[in-house]
C-alpha positions in Angstrom: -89.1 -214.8 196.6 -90.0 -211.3 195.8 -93.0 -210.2 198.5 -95.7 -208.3 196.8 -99.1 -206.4 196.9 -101.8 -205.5 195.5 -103.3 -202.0 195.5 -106.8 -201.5 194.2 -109.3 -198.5 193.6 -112.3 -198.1 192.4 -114.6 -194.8 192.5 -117.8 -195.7 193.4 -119.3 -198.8 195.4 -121.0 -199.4 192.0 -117.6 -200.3 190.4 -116.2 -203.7 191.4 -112.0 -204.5 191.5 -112.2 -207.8 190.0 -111.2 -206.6 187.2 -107.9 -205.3 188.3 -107.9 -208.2 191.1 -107.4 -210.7 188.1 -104.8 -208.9 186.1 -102.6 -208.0 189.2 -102.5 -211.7 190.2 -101.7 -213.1 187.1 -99.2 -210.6 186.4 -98.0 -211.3 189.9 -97.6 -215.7 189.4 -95.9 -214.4 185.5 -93.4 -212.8 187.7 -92.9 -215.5 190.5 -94.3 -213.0 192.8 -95.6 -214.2 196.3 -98.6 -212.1 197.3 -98.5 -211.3 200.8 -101.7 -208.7 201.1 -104.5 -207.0 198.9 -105.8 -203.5 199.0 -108.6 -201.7 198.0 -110.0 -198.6 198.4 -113.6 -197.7 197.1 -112.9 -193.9 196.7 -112.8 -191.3 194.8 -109.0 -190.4 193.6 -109.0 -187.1 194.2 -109.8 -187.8 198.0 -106.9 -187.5 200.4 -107.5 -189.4 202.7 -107.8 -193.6 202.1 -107.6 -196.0 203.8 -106.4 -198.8 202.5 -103.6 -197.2 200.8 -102.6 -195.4 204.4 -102.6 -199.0 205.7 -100.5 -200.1 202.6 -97.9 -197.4 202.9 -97.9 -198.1 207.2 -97.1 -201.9 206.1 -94.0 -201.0 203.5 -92.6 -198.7 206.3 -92.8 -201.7 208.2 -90.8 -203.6 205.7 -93.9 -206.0 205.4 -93.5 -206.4 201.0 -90.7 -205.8 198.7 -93.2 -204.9 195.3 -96.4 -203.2 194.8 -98.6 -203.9 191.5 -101.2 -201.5 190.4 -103.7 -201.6 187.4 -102.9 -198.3 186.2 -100.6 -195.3 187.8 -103.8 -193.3 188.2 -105.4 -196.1 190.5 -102.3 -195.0 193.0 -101.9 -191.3 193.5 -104.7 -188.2 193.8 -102.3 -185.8 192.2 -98.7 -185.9 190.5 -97.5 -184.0 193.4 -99.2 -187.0 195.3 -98.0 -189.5 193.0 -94.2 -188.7 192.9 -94.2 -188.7 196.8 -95.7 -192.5 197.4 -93.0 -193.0 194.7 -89.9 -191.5 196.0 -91.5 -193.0 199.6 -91.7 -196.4 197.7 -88.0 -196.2 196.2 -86.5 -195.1 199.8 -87.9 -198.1 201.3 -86.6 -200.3 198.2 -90.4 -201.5 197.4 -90.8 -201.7 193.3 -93.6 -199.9 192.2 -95.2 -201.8 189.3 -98.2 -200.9 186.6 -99.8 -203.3 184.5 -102.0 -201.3 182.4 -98.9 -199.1 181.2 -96.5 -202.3 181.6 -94.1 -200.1 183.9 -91.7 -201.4 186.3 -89.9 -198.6 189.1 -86.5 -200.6 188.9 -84.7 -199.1 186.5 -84.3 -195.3 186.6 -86.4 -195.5 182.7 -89.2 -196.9 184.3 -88.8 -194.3 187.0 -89.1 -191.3 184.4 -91.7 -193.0 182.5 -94.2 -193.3 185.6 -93.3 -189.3 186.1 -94.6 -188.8 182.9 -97.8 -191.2 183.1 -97.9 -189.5 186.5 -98.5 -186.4 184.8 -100.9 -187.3 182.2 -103.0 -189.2 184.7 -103.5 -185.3 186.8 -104.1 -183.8 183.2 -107.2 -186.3 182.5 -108.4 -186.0 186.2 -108.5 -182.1 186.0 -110.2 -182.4 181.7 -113.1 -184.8 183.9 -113.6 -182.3 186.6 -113.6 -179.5 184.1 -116.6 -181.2 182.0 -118.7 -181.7 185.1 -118.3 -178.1 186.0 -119.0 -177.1 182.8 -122.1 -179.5 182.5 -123.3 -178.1 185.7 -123.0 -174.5 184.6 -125.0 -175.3 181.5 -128.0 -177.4 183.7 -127.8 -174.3 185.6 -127.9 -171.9 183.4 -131.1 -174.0 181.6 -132.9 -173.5 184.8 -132.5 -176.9 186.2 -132.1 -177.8 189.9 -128.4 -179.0 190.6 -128.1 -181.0 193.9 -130.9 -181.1 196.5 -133.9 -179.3 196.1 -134.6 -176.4 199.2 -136.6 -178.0 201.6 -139.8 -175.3 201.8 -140.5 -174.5 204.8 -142.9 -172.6 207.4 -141.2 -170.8 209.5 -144.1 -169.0 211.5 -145.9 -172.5 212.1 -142.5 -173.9 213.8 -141.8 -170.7 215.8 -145.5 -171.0 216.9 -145.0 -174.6 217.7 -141.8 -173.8 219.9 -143.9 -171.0 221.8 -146.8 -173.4 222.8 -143.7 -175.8 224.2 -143.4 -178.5 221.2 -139.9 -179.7 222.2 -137.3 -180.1 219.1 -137.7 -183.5 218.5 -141.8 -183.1 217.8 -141.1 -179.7 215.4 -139.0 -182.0 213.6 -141.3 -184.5 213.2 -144.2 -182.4 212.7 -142.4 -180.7 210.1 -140.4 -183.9 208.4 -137.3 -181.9 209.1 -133.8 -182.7 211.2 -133.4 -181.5 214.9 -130.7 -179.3 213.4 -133.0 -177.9 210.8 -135.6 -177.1 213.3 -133.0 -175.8 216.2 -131.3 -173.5 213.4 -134.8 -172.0 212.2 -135.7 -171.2 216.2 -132.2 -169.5 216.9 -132.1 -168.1 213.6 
């Protein structure tokens, strides 16, 4: 029986795998498919670093699974670049790389060249999103709104004065509703 996993991700902690939980397993029992572990990662996909899918590519090295089923090829990789190496990693180790979403399946070399393509088009849309939020910012910018945090207004005379009379930086801060690191930067500024 054919050993299998199932890779999850999800961008936010507002977002919930279930979704993607269900599909996988039922496309895992359709194929006979024993399920031997189940990963998620609640991360951004451009991130580098996650952890469950470190943990997932640790195990395959290990020889722990001989399939892994995704949602979608962009649930996998942060990149194409990214992408084609868990793939070619995948395929050296013999694991079959599985998509539900676009129905693809690593085991023949069409399915190979299809998820390079997919691969491709999943780095296209990524890059279109983060070009809209730039451009969103620009324009919120440009109409004079505040983007991020506001600046925190300060008095820096009345915390220098309070450091001279021998206020240590633990009481400036909370004099002040500042950090430590806020007030210890204003006095060695």
């Amino acid at each position: 029986m054919t050993r299998a996993v199932l890779y999850m991700r999800v961008s936010s902690v507002d977002q919930h795998p279930e979704l993607q939980l269900h599909d996988l397993r039922q496309m895992a029992a359709q194929r006979g498919y024993q399920i031997v572990h189940e990963y998620t990662d609640r991360i951004s996909g451009v991130k580098a670093r996650r952890p469950a899918l470190d943990e997932m590519m640790h195990e395959a090295r290990r020889g722990r699974f001989d399939a892994v089923l995704v949602w979608s090829s962009d649930r996998l990789a942060r990149s194409v670049k990214h992408f084609l190496e868990v793939l070619d990693e995948l395929n050296r180790l013999n694991v079959e790389f599985v998509s539900f979403r676009e129905q693809l399946d690593t085991a023949g070399p069409l399915g190979r060249a299809v998820v390079t393509i997919i691969g491709v088009v999943a780095e296209l849309e990524c890059n279109l999103i983060i070009e809209r939020v730039k451009s969103g910012m620009r324009r919120a910018r440009l109409e004079g709104r505040q983007i991020g945090r506001k600046p925190i207004e300060l008095n820096r005379e009345a915390i220098l004065r309070d450091r001279r009379r021998g206020m240590s930086l633990a009481q400036i801060a909370q004099a002040h509703g500042i950090s430590r690191a806020t007030a210890h930067r204003i006095i060695h500024a």
